[in-house]
N, C-alpha and C positions, 0 to 999 in steps of 0.2 A: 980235592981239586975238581976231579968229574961232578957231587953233585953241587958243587959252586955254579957250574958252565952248567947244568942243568936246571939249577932253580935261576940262572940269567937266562937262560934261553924260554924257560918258560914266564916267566915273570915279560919280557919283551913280545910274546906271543901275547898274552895277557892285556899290555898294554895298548897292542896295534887292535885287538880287538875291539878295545873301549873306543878306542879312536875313531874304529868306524861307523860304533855305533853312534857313538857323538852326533858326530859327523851325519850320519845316515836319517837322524833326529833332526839335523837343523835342515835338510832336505824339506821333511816332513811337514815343519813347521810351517817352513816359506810355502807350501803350498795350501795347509789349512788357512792360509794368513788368504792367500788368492781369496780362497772360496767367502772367507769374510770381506772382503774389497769389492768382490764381484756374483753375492750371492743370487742375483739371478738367472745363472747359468747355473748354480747349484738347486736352486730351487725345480726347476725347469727338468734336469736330469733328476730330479726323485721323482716328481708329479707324472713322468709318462710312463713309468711303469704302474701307477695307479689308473691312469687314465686307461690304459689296456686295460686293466682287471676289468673296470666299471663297465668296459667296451664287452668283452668276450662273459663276462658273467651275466652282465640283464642285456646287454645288445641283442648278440648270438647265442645266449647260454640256452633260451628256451627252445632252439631247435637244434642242440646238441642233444646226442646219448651218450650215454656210459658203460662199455661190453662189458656185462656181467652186475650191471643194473648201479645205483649207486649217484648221489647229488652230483652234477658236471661242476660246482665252485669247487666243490670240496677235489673230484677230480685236477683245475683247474691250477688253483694254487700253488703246487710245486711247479707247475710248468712255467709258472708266471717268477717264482725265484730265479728259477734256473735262468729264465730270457734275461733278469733285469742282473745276472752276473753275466750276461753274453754283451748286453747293451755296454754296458763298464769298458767295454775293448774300443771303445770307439773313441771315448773321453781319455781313454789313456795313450791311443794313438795322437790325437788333437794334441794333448797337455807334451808329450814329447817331441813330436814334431815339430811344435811353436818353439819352443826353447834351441832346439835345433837350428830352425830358420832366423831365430834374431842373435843367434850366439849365443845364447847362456849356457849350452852344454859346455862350449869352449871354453868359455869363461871358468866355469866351476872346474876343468880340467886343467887349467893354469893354476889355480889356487892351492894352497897345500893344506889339501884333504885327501881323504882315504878315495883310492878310484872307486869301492863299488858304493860309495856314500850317495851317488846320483839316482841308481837305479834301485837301492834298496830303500832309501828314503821316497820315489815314488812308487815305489812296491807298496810301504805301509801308509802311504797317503790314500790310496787305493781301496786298501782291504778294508780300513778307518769309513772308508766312502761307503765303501760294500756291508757293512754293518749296519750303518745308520739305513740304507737302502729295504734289507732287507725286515728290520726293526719295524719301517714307514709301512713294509708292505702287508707286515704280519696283521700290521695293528687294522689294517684297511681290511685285508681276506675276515678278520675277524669279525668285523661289523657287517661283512656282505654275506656273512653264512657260514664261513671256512670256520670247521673245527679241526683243534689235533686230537685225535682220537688214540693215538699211538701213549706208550709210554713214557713218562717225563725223560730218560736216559734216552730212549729212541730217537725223541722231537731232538734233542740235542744234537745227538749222532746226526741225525738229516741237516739242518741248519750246518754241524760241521763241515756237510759233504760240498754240500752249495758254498761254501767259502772254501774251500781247497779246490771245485774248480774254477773258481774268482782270483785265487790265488794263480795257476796253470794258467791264465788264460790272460794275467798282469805280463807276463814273460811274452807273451807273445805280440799283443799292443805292444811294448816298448821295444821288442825288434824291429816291428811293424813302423814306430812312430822314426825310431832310428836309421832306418832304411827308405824310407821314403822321403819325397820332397813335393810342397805342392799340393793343393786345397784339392784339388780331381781326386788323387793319392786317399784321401783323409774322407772325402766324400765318398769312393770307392767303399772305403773298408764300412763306414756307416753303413750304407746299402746291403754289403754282404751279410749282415747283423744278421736279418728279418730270413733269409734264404735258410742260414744254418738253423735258426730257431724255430719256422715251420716243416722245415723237413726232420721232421722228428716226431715223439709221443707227447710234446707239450700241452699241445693245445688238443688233438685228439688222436686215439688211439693208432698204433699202430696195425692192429689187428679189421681195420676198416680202411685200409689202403690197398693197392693192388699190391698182389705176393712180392714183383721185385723193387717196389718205391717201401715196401714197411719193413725188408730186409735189408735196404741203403737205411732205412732214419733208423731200424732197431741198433746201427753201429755209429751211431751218431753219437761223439762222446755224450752229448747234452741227453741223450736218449735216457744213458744208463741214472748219470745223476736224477733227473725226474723220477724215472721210475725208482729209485733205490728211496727217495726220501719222499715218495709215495706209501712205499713202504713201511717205513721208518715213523712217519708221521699216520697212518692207521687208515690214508684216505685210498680209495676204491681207483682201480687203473693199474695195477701195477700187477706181474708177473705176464706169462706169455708162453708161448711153445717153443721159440726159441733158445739155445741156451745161454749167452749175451741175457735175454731178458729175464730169464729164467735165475741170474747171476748179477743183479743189477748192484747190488750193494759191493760186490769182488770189483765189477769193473770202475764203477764209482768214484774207486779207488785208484785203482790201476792207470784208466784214461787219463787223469789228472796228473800223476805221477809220470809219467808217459810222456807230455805234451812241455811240465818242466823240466824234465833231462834233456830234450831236445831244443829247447826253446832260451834255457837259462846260459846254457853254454854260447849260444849266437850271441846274444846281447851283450854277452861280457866282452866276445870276439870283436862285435861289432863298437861296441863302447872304444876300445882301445885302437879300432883302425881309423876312428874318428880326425885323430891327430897326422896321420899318416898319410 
């Protein structure tokens, strides 16, 4: 009798999971289906992370250095991953909010789907995005000079890192998109993009800042992922006297793990007081 009521109990567990993933899929869909409907907003958000590179590699690249000698592209490159998974938070606040604003969260909260079908379906619409992003961007560093010099296992491991904090950083957009109301709101967060992304080791070192402005960016989650798949990837910039920097690949990790424990619990919060 008990494992009867255990293999129903798990077999139901089983099935609510399909469900969501179902579910979580046709999310997904509807939104790759947007991006084909209205590929010039897609085009647009892949093109300006290129547009940077071209801008900071031949613009400014030749009156850039590199502490401890070293090509500024090759430098350059990770920090330019890392921006175009920070840029991602912007489009993901936009795409939540709008649906917010004309009803479709409602809507899709009426219907009988799995609740976290909304937010994990544009979770992996996201990451889907964030792939092809950084795919576009490799191919582009590659023609402008950037080599991976690192190990085939290593380039992967960096690539993975930059996508887990794309991942960490989907949770907080869809808080961000969920909580707020109103194009100032959405124009806001756009703005603060470029703040987080230059205060940090992206574009140039931290070790050429004053002592307490490269001790704010050396803790700068975006800091650690740069430098860790600086590392990872074999190009020049990365290590440091601090131990954060010193530690880049630990916290990499950590920051990103970090940002969705805190961030993944709000939205499901926020998701559910929706109705309320």
């Amino acid at each position: 009798m008990n494992d009867t009521v255990r293999r129903a109990g798990g077999s139901a567990v089983a099935d609510r999971l399909l469900w969501a993933l179902a579910d979580g899929w046709t999310i997904t869909r509807r939104d790759i289906a947007h991006w084909l409907r209205r590929p010039g907003r897609l085009v647009a958000g892949l093109l300006f992370p290129v547009v940077m590179v071209l801008m900071f590699g031949f613009l400014f690249g030749g009156a850039m250095t590199v502490p401890g000698g070293g090509d500024y592209r090759e430098f350059l490159m990770p920090g330019m991953f890392a921006m175009a998974m920070v840029f991602g938070v912007g489009e993901t606040v936009t795409a939540v909010s709008d649906d917010a604003a004309r009803g479709v969260t409602d809507r899709f909260r009426s219907m009988p789907m799995a609740p976290s079908a909304v937010v994990v379906g544009r979770c992996a619409a996201d990451m889907l995005r964030s792939v092809i992003t950084l795919a576009l961007l490799a191919v582009c560093g590659l023609l402008a000079g950037w080599q991976c010099d690192g190990a085939p296992g290593g380039a992967a491991a960096g690539f993975g890192l930059l996508l887990l904090l794309r991942f960490s950083l989907v949770w907080v957009g869809v808080y961000v998109g969920l909580a707020v109301r109103g194009e100032g709101a959405v124009t806001a967060v756009h703005t603060l993009e470029f703040p987080l992304g230059f205060l940090s080791n992206a574009f140039v070192a931290t070790a050429s800042m004053p002592f307490w402005l490269g001790a704010v960016a050396d803790w700068n989650p975006l800091s650690s992922t740069v430098a860790a798949a600086r590392e990872l990837f074999g190009n020049p910039g990365w290590g440091g006297e601090s131990w954060i920097a010193q530690n880049a690949v630990l916290m990499a990790v950590v920051w990103p793990l970090a940002i969705t424990a805190v961030f993944f619990p709000l939205c499901v919060r926020r998701f559910r007081a929706l109705g309320g």
